[in-house]
BARO-207691 format. One record per residue: chain; x, y, z of N, C-alpha, C in turn; residue number from 1. Coordinates in steps of 0.05 Angstrom, whole numbers. Each point is the difference from the previous one (the first is absolute). Example, Ala and Ser with C-alpha at 12.3 -4.5 7.8 and 13.67 -1.06 7.14 Angstrom:
<atoms>
+--------+--------+--------+--------+--------+--------+--------+--------+--------+--------+-----+
: chaine :    n.x :    n.y :    n.z :   ca.x :   ca.y :   ca.z :    c.x :    c.y :    c.z : num :
+--------+--------+--------+--------+--------+--------+--------+--------+--------+--------+-----+
:      A :    264 :   -114 :    156 :    -18 :     24 :      0 :     18 :     24 :      0 :   1 :
:      A :     -7 :     21 :    -14 :     16 :     24 :      1 :    -15 :     22 :     14 :   2 :
+--------+--------+--------+--------+--------+--------+--------+--------+--------+--------+-----+
</atoms>
This chain:
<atoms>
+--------+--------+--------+--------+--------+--------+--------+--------+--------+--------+-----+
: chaine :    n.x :    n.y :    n.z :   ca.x :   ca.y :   ca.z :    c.x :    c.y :    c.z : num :
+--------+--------+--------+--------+--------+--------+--------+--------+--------+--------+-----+
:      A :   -276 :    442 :   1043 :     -8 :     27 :     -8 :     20 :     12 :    -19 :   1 :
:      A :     -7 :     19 :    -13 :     13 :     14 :    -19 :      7 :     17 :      4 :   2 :
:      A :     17 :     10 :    -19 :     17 :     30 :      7 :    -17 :     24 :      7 :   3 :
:      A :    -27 :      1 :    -20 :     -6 :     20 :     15 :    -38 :     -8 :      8 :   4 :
:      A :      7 :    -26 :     14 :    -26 :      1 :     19 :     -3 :     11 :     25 :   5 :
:      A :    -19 :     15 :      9 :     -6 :     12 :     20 :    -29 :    -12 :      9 :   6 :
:      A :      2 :     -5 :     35 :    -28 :      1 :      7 :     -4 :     19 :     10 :   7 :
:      A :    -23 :     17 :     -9 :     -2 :     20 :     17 :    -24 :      9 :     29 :   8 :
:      A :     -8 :    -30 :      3 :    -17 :      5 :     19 :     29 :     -7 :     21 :   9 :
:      A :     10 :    -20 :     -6 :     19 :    -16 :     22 :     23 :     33 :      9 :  10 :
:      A :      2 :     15 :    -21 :     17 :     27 :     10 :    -16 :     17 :     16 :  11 :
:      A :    -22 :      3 :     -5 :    -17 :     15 :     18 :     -1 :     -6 :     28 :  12 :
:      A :     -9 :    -33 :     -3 :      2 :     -8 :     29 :     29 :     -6 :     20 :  13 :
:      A :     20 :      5 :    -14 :     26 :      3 :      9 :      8 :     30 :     17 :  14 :
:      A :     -6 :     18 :    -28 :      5 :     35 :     10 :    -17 :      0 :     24 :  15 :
:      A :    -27 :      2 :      0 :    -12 :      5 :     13 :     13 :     -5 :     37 :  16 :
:      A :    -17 :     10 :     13 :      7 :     -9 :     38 :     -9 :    -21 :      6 :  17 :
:      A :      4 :    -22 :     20 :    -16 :    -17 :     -1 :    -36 :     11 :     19 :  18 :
:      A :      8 :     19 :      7 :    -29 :     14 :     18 :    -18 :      8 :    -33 :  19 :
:      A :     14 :     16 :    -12 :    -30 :      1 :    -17 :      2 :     -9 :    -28 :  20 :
:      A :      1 :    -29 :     -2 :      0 :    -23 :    -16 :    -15 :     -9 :    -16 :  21 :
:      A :    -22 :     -4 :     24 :    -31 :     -5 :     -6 :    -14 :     19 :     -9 :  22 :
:      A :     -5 :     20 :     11 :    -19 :     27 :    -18 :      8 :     10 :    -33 :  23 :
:      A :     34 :      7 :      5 :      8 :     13 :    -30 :      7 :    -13 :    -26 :  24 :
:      A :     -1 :    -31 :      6 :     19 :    -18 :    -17 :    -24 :      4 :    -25 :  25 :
:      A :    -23 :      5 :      3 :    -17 :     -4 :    -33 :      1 :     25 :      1 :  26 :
:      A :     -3 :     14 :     15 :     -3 :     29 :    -13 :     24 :     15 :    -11 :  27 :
:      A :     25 :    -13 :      5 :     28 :     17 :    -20 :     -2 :    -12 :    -23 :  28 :
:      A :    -11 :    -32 :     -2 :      1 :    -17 :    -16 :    -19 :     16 :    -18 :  29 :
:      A :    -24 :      6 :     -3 :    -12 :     13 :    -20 :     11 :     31 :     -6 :  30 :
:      A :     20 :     12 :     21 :      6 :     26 :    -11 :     26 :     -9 :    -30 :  31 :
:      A :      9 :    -19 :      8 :     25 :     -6 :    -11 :     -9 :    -13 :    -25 :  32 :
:      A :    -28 :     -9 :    -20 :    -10 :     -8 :     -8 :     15 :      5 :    -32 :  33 :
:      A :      1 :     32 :     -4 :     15 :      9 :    -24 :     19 :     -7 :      0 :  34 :
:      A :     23 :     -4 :     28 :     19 :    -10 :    -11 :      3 :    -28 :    -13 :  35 :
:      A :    -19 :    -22 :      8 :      3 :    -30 :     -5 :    -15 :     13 :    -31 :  36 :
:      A :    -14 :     12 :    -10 :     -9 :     -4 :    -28 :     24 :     10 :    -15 :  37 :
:      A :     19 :     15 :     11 :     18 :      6 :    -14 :     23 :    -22 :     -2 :  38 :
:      A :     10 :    -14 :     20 :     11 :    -20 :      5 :    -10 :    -26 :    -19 :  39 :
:      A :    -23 :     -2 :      1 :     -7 :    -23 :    -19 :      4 :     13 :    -26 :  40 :
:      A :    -11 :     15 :    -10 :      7 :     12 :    -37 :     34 :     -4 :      5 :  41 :
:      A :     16 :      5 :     21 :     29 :     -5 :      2 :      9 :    -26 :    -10 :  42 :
:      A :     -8 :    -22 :     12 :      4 :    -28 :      6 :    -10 :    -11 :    -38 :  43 :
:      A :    -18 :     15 :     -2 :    -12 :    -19 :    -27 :     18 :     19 :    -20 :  44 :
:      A :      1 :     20 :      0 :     21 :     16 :    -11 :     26 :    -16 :    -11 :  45 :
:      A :     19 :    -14 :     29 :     16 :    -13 :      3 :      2 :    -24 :    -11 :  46 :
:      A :    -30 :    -15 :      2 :      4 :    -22 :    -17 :    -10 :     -8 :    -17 :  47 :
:      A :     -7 :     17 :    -11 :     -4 :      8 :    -43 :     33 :      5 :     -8 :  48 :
:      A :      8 :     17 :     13 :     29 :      9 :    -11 :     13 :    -27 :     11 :  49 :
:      A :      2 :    -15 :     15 :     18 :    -23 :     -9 :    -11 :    -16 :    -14 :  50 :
:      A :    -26 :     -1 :     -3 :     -8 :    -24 :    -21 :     15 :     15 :    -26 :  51 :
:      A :     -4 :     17 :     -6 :     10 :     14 :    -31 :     33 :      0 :      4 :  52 :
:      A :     12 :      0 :     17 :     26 :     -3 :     -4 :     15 :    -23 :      7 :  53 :
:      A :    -26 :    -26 :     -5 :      9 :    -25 :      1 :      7 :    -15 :    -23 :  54 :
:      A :    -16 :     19 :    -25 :     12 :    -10 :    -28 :     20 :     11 :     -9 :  55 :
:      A :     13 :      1 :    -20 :     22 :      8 :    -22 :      2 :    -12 :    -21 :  56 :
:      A :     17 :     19 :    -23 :     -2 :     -6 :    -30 :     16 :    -30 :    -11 :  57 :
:      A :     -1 :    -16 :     27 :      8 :    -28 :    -16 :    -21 :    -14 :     -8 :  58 :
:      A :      5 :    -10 :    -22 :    -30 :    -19 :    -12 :     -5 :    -16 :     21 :  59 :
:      A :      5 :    -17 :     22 :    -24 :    -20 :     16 :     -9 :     19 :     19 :  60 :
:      A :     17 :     25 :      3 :    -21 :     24 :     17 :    -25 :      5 :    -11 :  61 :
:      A :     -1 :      9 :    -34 :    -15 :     13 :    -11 :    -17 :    -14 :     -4 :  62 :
:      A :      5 :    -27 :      2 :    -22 :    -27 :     -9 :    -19 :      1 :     31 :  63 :
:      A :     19 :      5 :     18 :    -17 :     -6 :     26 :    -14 :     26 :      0 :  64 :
:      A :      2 :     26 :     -6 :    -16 :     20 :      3 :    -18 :      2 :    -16 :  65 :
:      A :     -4 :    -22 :    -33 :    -11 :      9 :     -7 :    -27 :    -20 :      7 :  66 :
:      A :      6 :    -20 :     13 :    -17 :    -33 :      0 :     -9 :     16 :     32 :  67 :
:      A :      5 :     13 :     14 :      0 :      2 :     25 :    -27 :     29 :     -3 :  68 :
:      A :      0 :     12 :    -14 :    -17 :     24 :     -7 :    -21 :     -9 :    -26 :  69 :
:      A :      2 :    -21 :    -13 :    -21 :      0 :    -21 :     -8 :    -30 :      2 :  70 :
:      A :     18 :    -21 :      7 :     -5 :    -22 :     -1 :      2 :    -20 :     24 :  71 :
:      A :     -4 :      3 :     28 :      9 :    -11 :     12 :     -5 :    -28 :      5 :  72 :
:      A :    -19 :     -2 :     -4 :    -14 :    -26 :      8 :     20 :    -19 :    -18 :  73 :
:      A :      0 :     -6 :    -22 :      4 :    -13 :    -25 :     35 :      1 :     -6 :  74 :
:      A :      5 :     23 :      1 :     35 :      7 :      1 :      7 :     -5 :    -31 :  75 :
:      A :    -19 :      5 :    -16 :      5 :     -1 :    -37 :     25 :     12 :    -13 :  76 :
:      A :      2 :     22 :      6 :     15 :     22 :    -20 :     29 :    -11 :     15 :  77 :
:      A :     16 :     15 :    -21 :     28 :    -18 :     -2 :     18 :     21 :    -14 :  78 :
:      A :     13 :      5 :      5 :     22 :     25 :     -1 :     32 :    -17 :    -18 :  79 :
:      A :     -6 :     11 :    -25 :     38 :    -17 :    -12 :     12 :     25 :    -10 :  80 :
:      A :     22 :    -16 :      5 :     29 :     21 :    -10 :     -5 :      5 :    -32 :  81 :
:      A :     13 :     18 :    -10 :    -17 :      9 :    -21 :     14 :    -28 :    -34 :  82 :
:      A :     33 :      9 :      6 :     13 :    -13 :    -24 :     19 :    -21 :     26 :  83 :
:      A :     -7 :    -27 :     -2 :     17 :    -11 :     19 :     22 :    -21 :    -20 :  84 :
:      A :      9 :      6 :    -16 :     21 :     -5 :    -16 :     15 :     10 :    -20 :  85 :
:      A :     28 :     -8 :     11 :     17 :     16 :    -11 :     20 :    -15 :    -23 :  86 :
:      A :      2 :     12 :    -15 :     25 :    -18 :    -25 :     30 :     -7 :     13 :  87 :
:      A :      6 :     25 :      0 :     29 :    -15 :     23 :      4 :     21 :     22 :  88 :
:      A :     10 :     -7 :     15 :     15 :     14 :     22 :     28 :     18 :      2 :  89 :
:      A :      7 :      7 :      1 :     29 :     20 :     -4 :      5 :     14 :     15 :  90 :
:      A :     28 :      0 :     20 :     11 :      7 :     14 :     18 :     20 :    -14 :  91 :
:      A :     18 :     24 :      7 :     21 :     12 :     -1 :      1 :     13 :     11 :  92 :
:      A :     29 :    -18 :     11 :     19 :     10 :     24 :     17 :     31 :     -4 :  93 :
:      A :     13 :     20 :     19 :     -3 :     14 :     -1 :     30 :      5 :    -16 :  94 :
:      A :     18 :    -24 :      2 :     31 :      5 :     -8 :     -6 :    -14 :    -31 :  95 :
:      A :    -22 :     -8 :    -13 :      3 :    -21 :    -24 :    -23 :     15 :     -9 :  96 :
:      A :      8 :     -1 :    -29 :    -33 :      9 :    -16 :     -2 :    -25 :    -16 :  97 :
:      A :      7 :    -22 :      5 :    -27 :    -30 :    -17 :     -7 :     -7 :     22 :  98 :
:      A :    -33 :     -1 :     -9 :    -23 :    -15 :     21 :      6 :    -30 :     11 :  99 :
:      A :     -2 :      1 :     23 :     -9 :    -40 :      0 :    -20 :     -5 :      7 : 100 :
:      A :    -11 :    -27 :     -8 :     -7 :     -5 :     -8 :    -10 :    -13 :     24 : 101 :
:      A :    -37 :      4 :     17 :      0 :    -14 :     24 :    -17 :    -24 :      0 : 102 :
:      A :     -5 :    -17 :    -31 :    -13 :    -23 :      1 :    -34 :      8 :     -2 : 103 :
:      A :    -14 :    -24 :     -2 :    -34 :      6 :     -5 :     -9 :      9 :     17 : 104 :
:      A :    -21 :     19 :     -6 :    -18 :     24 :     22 :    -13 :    -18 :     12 : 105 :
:      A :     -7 :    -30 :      1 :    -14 :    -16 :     22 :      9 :     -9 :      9 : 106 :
:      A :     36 :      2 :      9 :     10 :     -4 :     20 :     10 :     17 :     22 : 107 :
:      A :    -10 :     25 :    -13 :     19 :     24 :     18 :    -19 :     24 :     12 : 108 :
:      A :      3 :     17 :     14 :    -12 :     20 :      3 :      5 :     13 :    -27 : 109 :
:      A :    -31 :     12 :     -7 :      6 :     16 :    -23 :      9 :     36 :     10 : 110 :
:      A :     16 :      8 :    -19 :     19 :     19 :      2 :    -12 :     25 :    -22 : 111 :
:      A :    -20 :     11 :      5 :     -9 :     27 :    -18 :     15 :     25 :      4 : 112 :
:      A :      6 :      7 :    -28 :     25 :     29 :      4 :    -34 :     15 :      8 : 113 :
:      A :     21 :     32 :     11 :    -15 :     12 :      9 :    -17 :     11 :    -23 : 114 :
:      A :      4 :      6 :    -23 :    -15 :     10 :    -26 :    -26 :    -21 :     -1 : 115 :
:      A :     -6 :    -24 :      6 :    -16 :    -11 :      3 :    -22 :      4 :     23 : 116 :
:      A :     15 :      9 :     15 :    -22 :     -3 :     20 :    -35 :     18 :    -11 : 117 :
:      A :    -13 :     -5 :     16 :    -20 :     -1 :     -8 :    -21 :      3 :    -26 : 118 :
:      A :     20 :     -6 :    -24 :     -4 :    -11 :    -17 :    -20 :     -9 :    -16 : 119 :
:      A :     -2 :    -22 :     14 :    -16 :    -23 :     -7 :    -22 :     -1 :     19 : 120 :
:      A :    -19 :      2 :    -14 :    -25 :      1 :     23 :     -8 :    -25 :     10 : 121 :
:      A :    -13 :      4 :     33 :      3 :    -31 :     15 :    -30 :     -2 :    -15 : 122 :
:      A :    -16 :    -23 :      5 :    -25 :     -3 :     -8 :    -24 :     -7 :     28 : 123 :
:      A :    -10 :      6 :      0 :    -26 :     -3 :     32 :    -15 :    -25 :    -37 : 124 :
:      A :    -10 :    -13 :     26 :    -12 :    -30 :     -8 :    -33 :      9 :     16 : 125 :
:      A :    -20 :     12 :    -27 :    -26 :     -5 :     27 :    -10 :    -14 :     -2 : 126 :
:      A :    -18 :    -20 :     10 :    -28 :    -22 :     -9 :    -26 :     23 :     -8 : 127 :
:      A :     -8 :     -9 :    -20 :    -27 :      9 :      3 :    -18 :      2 :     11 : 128 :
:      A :     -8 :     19 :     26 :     -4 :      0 :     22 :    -39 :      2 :     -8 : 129 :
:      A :     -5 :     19 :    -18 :    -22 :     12 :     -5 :     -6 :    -12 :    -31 : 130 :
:      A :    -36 :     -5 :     -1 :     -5 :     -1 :    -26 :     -9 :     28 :    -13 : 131 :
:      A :      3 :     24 :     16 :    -16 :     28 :     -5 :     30 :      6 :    -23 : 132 :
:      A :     -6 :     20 :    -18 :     20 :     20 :    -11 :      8 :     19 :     24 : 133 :
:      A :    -16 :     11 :      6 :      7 :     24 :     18 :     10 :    -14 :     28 : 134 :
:      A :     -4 :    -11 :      5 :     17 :    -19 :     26 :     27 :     -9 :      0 : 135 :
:      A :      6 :     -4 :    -37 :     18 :     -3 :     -8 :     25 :     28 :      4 : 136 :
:      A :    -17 :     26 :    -15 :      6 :     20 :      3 :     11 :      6 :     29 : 137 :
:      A :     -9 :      5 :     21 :     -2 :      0 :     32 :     27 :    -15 :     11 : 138 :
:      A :     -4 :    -30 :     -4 :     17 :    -11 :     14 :     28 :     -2 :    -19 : 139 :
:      A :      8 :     22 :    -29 :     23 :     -3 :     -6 :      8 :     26 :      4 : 140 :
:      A :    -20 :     18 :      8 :      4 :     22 :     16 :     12 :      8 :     28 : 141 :
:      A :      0 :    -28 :     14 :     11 :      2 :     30 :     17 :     -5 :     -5 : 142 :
:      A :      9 :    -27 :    -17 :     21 :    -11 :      1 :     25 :     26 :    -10 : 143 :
:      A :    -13 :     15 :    -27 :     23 :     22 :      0 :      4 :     18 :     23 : 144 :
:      A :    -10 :      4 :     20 :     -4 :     28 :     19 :     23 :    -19 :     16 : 145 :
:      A :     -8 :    -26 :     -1 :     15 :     -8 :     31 :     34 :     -5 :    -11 : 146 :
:      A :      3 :    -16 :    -34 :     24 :      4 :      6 :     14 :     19 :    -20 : 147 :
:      A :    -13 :     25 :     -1 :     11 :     31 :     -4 :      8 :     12 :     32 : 148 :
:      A :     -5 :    -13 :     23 :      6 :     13 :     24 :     28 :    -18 :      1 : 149 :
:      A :    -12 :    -26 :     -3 :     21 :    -11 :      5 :     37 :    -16 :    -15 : 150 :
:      A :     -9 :      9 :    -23 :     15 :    -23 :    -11 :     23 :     23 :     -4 : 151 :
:      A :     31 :      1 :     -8 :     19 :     17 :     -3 :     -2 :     18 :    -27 : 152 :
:      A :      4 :     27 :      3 :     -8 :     28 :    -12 :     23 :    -14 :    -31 : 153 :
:      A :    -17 :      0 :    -23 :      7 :     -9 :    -24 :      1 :    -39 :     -8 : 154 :
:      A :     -6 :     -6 :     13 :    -11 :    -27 :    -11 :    -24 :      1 :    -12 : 155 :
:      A :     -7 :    -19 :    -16 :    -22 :     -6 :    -12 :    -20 :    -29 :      6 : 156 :
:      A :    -19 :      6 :     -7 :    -10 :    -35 :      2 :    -28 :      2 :    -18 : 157 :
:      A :      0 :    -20 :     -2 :    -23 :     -5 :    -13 :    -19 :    -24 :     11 : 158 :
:      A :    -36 :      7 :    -14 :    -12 :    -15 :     18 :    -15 :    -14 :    -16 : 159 :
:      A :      2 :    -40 :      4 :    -18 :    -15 :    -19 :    -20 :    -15 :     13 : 160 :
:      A :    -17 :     -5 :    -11 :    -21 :    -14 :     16 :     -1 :    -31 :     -8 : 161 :
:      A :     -9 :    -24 :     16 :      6 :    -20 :     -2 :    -21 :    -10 :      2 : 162 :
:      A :    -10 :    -34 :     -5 :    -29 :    -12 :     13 :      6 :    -22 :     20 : 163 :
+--------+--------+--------+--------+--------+--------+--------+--------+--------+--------+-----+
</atoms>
């Protein structure tokens, strides 16, 4: 059971006496009726809001939210980093002002100053899902709603379609 599962016939028949068991146990059960409709809009309440706060603005999040809401079956669309190469790398340390020098960006974690950040726009990868124009319209319409909620406040991206 879960944090917040309740039975609430099994509480009824608990509170209750064991002498009048039998007569009242359906009849509180239907007084108490609003509260279970309220309790369920609770519960589903609860798990919408963790499904939505199961993604975040990392690209294999955004790829799963976006294959998970438009494409599930198939799992097409494909989420890349926007510019994934860099000319050189450069360190400076805080006692030295010449850079060193940390070797090729495909061996290292790449190192973006902060003036870069969001920058470079990541790219969403879609398949051509639809042969309609306006379906076309629609489904590049979700894709912006969902990752304008989600993706971090000043990034960019852009969206291409593939076959």
């Amino acid at each position: 059971m879960g944090k917040y599962d309740v039975n609430f016939l099994q509480l009824i028949k608990e509170s209750l006496p064991v002498s009048v068991r039998g007569t009242l146990v359906e009849w509180i059960y239907v007084l108490i009726k609003p509260i279970l409709v309220v309790y369920n809009r609770f519960k589903d309440l609860k798990t919408d809001n963790e499904n939505k706060l199961s993604y975040n603005a990392q690209y294999p999040n955004l790829q799963r939210l976006l294959n998970d809401k438009l494409d599930s079956i198939l799992r097409r669309i494909k989420v890349k980093d926007g510019d994934e190469t860099i000319d050189e790398l450069l360190v400076f340390p805080n006692e030295e002002i010449k850079p060193i020098h940390l070797g090729e960006p495909e061996e290292l974690v790449l190192i973006y100053p902060s003036s870069r950040w969001g920058y470079e726009p990541f790219t969403v990868l879609v398949p051509e899902l639809q042969e309609n124009g306006e379906e076309f319209k629609k489904i590049e319409n979700r894709i912006k709603r969902l990752l304008d909620i989600y993706k971090f406040l000043g990034t960019q991206y852009k969206i291409e379609y593939y076959e």
